[in-house]
MMTF fields as JSON, N, C-alpha, C and O atoms, coordinates in Angstrom:
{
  "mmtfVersion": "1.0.0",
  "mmtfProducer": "UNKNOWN",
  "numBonds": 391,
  "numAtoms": 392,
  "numGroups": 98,
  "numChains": 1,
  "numModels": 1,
  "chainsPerModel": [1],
  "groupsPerChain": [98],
  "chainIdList": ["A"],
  "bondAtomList": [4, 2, 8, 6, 12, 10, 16, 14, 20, 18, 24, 22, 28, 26, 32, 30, 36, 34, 40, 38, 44, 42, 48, 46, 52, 50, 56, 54, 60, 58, 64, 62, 68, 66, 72, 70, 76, 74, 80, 78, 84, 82, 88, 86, 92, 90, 96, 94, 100, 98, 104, 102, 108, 106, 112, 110, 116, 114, 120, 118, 124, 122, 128, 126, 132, 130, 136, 134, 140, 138, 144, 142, 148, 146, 152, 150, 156, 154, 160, 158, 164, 162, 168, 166, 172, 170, 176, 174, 180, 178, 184, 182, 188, 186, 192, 190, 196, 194, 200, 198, 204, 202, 208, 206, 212, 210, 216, 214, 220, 218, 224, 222, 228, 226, 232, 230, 236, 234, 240, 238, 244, 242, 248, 246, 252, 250, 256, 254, 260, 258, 264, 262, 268, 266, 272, 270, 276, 274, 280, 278, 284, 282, 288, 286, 292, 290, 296, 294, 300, 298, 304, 302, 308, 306, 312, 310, 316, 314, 320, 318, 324, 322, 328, 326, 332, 330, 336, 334, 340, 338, 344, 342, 348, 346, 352, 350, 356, 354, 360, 358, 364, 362, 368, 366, 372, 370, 376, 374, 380, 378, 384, 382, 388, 386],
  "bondOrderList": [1, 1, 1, 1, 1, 1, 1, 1, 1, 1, 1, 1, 1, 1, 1, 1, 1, 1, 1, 1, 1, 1, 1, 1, 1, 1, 1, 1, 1, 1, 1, 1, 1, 1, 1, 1, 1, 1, 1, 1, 1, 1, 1, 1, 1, 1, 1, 1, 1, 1, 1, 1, 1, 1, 1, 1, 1, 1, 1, 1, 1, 1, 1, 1, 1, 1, 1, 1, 1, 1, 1, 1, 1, 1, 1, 1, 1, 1, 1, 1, 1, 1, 1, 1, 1, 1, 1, 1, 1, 1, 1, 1, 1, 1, 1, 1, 1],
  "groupList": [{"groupName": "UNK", "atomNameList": ["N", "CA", "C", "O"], "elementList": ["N", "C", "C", "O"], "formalChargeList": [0, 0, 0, 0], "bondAtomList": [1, 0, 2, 1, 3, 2], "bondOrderList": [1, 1, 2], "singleLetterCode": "X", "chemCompType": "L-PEPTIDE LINKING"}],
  "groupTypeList": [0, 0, 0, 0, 0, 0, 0, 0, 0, 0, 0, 0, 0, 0, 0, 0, 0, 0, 0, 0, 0, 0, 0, 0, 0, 0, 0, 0, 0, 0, 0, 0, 0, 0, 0, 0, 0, 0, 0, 0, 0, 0, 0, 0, 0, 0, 0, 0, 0, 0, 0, 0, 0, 0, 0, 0, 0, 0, 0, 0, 0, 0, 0, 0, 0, 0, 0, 0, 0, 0, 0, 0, 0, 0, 0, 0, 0, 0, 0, 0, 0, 0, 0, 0, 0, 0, 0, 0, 0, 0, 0, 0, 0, 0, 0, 0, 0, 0],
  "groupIdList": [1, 2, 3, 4, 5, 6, 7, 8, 9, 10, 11, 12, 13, 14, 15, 16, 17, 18, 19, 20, 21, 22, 23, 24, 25, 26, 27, 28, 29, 30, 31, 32, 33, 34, 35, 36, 37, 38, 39, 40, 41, 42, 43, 44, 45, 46, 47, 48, 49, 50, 51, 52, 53, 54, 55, 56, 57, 58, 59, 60, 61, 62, 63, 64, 65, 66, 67, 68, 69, 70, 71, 72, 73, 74, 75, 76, 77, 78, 79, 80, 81, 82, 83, 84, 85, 86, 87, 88, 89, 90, 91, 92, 93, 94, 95, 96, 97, 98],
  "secStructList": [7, 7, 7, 7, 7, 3, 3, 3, 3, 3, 3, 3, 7, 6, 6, 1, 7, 7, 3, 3, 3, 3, 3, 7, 1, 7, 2, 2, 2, 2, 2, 2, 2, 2, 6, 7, 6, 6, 6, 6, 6, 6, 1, 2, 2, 2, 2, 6, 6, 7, 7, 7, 7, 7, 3, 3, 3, 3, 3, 1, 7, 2, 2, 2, 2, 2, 2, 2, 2, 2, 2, 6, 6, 1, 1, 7, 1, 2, 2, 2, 2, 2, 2, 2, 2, 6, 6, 7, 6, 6, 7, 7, 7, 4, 4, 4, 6, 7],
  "xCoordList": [84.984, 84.488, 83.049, 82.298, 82.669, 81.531, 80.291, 80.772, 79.086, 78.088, 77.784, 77.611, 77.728, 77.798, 76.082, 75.202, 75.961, 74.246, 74.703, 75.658, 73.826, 73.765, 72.337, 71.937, 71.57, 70.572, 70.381, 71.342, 69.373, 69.112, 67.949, 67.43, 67.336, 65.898, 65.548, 66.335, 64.074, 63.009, 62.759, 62.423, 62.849, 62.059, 61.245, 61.204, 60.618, 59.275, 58.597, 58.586, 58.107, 57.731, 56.402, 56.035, 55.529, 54.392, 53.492, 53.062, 53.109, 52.138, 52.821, 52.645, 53.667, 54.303, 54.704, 54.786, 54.868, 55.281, 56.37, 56.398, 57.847, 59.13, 59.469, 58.606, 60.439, 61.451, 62.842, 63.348, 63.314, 64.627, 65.188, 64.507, 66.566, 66.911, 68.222, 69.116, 68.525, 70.15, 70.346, 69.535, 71.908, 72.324, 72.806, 72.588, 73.168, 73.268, 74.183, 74.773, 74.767, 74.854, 74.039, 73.449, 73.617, 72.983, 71.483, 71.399, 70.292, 69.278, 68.913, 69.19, 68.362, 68.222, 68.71, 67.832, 70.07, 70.696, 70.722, 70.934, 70.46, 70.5, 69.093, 68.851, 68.041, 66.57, 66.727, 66.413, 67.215, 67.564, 67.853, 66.858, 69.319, 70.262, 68.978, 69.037, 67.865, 67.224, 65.547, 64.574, 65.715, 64.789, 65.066, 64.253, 66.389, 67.513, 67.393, 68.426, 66.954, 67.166, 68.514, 69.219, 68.722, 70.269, 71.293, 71.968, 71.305, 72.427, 72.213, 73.102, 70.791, 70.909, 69.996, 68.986, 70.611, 69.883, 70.095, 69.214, 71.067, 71.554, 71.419, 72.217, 70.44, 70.568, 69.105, 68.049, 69.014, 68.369, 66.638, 65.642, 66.831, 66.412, 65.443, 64.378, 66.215, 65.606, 64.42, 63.209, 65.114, 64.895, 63.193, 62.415, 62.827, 61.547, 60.926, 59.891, 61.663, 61.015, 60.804, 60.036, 61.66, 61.602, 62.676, 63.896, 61.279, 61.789, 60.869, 60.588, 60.284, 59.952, 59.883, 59.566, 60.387, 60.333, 59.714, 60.23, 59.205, 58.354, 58.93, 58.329, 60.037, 60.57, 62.067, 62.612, 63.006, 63.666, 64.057, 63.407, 65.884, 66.136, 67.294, 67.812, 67.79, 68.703, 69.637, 69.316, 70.742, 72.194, 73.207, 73.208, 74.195, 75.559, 76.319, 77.08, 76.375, 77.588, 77.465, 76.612, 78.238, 78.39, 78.299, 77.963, 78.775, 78.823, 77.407, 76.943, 76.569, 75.493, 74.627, 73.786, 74.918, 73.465, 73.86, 72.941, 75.494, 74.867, 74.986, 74.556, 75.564, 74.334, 73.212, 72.602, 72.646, 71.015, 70.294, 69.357, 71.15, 71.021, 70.741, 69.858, 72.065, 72.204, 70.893, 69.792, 71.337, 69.608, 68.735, 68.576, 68.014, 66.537, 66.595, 65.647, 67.554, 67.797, 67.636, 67.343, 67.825, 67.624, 66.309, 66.214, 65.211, 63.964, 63.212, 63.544, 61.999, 60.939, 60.207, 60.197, 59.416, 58.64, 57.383, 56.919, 57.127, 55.867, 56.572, 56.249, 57.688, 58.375, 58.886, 59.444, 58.83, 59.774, 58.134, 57.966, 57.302, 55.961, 55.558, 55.135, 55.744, 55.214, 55.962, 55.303, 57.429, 58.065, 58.347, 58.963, 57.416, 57.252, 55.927, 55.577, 54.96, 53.805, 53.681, 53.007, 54.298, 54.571, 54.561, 54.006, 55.74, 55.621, 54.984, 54.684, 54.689, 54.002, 52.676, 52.629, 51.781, 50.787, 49.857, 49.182, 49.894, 49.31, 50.227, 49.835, 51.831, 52.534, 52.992, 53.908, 52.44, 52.89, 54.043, 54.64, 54.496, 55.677, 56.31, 56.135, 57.334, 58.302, 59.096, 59.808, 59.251, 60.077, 60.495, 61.692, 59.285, 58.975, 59.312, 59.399, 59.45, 59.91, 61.028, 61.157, 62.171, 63.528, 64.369, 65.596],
  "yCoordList": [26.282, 25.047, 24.82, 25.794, 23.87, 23.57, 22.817, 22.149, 22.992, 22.482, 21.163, 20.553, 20.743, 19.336, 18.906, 19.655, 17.76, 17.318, 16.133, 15.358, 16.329, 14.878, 15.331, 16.494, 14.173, 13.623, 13.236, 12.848, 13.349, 12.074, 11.861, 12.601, 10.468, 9.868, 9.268, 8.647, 9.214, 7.84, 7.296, 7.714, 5.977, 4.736, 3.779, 3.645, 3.139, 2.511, 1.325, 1.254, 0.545, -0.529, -0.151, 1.022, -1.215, -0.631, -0.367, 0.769, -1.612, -0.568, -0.117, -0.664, 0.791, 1.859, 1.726, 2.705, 0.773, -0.174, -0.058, -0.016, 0.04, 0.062, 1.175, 1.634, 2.11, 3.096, 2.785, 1.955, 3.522, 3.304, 4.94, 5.882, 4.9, 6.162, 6.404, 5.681, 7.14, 6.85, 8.395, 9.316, 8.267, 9.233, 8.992, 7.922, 9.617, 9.677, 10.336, 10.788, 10.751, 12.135, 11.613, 12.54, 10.278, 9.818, 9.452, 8.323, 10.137, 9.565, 8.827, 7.654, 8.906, 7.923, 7.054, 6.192, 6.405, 5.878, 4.75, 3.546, 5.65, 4.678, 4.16, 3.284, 4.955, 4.367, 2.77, 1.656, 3.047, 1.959, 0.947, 0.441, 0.533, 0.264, -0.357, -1.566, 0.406, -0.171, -1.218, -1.709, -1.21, -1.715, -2.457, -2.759, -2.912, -3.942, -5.292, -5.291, -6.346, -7.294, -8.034, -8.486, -8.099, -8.805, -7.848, -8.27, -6.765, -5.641, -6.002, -6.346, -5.774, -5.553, -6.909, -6.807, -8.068, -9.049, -9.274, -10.013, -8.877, -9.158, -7.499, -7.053, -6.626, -5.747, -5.065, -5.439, -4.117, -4.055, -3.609, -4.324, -2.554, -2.305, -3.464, -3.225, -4.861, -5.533, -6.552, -6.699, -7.007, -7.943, -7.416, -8.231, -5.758, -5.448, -4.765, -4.107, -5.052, -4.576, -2.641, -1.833, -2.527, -0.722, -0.165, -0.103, 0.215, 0.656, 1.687, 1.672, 2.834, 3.604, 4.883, 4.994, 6.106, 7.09, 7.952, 8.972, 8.238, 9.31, 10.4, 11.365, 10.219, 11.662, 11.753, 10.698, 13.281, 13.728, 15.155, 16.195, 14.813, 16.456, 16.711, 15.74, 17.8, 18.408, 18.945, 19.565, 18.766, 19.779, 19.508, 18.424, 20.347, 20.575, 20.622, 21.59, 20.198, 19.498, 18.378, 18.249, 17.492, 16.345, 15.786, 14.936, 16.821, 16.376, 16.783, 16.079, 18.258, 18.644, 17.398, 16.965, 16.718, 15.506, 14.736, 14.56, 14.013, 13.185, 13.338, 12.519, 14.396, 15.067, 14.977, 14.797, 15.135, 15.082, 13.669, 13.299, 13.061, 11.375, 10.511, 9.784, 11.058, 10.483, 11.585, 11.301, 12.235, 13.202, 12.25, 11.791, 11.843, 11.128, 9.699, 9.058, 9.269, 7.487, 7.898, 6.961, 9.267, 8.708, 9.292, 9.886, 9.254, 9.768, 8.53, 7.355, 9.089, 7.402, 7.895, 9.075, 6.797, 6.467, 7.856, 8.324, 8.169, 9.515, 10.328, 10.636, 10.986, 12.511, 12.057, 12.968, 10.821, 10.317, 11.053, 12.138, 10.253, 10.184, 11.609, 12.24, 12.088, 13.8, 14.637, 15.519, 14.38, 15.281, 14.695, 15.195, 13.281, 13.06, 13.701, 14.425, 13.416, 14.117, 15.738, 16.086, 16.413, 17.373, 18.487, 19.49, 17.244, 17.661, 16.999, 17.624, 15.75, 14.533, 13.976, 12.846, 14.95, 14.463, 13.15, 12.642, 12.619, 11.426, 10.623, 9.483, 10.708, 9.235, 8.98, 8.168, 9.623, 9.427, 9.004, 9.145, 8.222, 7.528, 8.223, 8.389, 8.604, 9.942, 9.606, 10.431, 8.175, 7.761, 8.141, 8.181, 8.631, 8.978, 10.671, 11.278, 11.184, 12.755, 13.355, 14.54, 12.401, 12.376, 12.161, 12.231],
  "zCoordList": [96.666, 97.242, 96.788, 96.824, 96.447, 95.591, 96.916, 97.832, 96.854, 97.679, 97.521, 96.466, 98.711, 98.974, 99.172, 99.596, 98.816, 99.219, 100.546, 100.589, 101.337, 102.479, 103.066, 103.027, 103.655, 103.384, 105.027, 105.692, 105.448, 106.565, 105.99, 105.154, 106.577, 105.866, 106.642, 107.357, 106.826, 107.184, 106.439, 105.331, 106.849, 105.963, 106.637, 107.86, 105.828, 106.919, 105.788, 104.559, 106.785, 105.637, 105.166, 105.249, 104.594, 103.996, 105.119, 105.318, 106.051, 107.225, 108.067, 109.156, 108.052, 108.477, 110.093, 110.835, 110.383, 111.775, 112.409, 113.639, 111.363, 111.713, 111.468, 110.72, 111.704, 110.828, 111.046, 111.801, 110.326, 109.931, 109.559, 109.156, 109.83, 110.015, 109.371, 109.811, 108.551, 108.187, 107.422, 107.32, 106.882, 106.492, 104.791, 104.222, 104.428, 102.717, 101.868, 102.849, 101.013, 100.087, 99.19, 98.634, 98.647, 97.609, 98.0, 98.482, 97.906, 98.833, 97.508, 97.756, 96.024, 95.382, 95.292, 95.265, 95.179, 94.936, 96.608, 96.752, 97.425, 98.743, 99.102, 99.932, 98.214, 98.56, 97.557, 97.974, 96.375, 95.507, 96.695, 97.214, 97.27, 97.831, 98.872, 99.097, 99.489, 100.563, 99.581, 100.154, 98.708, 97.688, 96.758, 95.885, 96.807, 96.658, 97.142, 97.812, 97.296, 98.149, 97.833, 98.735, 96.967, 96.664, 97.512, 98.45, 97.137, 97.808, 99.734, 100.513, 100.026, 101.443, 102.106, 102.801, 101.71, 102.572, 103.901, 104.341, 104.904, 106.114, 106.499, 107.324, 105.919, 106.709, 107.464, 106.954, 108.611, 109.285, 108.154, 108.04, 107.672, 106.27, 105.377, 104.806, 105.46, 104.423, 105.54, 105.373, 106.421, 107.599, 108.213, 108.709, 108.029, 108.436, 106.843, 106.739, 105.953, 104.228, 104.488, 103.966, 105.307, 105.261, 103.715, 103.558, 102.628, 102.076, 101.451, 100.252, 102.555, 101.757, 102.638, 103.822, 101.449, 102.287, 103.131, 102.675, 103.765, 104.337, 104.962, 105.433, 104.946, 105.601, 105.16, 104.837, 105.101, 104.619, 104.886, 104.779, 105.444, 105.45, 104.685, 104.132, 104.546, 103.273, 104.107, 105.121, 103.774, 104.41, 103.637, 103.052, 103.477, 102.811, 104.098, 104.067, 104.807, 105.715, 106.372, 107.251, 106.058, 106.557, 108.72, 109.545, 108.53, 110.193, 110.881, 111.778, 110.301, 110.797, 110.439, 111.226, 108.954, 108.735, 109.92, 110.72, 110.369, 110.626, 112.521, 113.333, 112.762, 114.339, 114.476, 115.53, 113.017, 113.16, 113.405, 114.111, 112.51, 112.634, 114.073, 114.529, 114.496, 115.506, 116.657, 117.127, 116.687, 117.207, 117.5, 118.631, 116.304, 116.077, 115.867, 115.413, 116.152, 116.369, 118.09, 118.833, 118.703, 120.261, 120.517, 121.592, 119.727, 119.745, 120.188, 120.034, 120.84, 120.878, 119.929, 119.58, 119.37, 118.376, 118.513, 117.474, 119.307, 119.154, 118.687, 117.54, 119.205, 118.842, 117.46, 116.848, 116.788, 115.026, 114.522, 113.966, 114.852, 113.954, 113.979, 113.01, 115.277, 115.361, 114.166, 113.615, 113.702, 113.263, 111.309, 110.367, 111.506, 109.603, 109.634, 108.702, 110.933, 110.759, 110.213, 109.244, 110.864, 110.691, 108.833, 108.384, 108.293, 107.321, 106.347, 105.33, 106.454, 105.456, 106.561, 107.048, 106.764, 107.345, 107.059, 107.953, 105.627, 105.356, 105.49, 105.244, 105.913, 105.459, 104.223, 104.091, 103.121, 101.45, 101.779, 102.846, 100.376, 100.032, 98.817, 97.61, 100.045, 98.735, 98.043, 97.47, 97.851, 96.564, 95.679, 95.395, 94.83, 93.842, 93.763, 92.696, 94.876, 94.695, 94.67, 94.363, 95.07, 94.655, 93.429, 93.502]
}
C-alpha cells in the first residue's frame, strides 16, 4: 500500500482578517483552485480574496486530515491565530513553499 498525502490548510486574505479552512490531497493544486477567480467565483474563498497560505498540516490518512478539519473550523478566532502563530510567527505567505 503506497503513502497517501492530505493536507489541511489556512488561508487568509491579504490583511489577514478572514480564514478559511479546508482539506486537500493536492495543496498546490487547491491553493491554485483558491487563486483562481474563474474556477471559484461563488465560493466562500473568493467572496473574502482568501488566498494565501499561512498555515499547514501533513497526514497520510484521510479521515485523521479531515477530523482535524473539522477540529479547527470549531475553534474561535484566538485559539486559529494562536496555533498559525505558533508555527509561522510573522504570518508569511507559504505559497511559495509548496
Amino acid at each position: 500500500m503506497g503513502t497517501h498525502n492530505y493536507y489541511i490548510y489556512i488561508i487568509t486574505n491579504k490583511s489577514k482578517t478572514v480564514l478559511y479552512i479546508g482539506v486537500t490531497n493536492n495543496l498546490k493544486e487547491r491553493l491554485f483552485y483558491h487563486s483562481n477567480p474563474e474556477a471559484n467565483s461563488k465560493h466562500f474563498s473568493h467572496k473574502y480574496n482568501c488566498k494565501y497560505l499561512v498555515y499547514f498540516e501533513h497526514y497520510q490518512d484521510i479521515e485523521t486530515a479531515i477530523s482535524r478539519e473539522k477540529q479547527l473550523k470549531k475553534w474561535n478566532r484566538k485559539k486559529k491565530d494562536f496555533l498559525i502563530s505558533k508555527k509561522n510567527p510573522n504570518w508569511d505567505f507559504l505559497n511559495d513553499e509548496v
